[in-house]
Wavefront OBJ file of the C-alpha trace (Angstrom):
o trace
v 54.381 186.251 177.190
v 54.759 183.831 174.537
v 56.031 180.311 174.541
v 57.753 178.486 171.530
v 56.797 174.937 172.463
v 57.449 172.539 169.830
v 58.960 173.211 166.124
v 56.937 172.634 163.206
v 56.793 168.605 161.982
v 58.040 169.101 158.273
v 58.487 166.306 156.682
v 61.034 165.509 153.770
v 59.884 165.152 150.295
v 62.285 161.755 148.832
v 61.262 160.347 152.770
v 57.624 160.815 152.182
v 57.256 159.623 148.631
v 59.395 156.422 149.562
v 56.738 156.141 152.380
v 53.646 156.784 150.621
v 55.070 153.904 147.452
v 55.809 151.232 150.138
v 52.591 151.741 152.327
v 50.059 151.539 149.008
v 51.966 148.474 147.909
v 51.164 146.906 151.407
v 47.964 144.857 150.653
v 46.485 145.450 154.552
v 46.803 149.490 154.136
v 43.228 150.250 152.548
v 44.305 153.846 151.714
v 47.278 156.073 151.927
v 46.398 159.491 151.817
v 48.726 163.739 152.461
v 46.816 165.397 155.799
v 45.980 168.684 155.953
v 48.301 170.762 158.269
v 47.818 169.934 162.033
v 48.600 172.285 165.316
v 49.196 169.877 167.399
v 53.252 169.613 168.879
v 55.502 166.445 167.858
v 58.616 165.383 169.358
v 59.382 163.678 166.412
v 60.007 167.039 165.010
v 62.967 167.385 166.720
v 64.359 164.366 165.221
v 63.467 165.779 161.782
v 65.347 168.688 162.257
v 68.449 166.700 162.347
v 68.120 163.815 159.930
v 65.845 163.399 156.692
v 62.539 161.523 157.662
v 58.523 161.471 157.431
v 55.974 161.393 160.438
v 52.900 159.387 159.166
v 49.246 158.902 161.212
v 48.119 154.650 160.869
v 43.944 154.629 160.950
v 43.414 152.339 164.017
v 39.387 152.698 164.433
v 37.979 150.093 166.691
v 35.555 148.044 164.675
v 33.907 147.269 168.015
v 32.502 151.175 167.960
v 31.106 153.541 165.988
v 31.979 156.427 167.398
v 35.629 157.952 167.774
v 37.657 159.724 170.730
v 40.847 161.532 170.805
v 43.856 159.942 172.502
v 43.796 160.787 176.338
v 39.816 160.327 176.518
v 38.522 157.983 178.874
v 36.744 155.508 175.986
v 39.354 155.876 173.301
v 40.104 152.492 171.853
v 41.995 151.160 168.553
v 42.146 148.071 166.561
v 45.050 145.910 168.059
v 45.507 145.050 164.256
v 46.919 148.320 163.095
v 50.023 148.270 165.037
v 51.213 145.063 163.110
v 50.079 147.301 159.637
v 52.325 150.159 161.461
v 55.027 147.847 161.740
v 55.170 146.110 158.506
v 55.254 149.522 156.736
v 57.766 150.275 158.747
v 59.899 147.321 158.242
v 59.366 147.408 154.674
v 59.975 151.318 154.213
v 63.496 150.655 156.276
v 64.649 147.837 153.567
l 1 2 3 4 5 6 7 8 9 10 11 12 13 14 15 16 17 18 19 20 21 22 23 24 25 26 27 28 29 30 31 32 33 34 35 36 37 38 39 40 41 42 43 44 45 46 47 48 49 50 51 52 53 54 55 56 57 58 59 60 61 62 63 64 65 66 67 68 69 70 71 72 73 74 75 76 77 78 79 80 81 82 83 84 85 86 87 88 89 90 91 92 93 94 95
């Protein structure tokens, strides 16, 4: 028996380059860089399915560690200071 779980995350092209040209020009984004392919499922797929978007990944390494854990493990942690670089790119990518 197979399940389909979630669709594909496919992002759209105009979306992505708008996204990619408003996070470099954000001087607290060190790097924007394209991801190779994940498996992982997305609801936001779903949503992209139905109107023209791009699902983007913010680095939020703890500079307290050296080492790095998945979400859902016991001793992830992130850098508080990435969800305000999350938000201004998405502020400025909605103007």
């Amino acid at each position: 028996k197979y399940d389909d779980g979630y669709p594909p995350v496919v992002n759209h092209e105009k979306e992505t380059e708008l996204l990619v040209q408003v996070a470099a020009s954000i001087d607290e984004v060190n790097h924007v860089k394209e991801m190779d392919p994940k498996m992982g499922g997305e609801d936001f797929a779903y949503y992209l399915q139905k109107v023209p978007g791009t699902f983007f990944f913010t680095g939020a390494k703890s500079p307290k560690t050296t080492e790095t854990y998945p979400h859902h493990h016991p001793k992830f942690d992130f850098d508080e200071k990435a969800m305000l670089i999350a938000a201004k790119t998405l502020g400025s990518v909605s103007l």
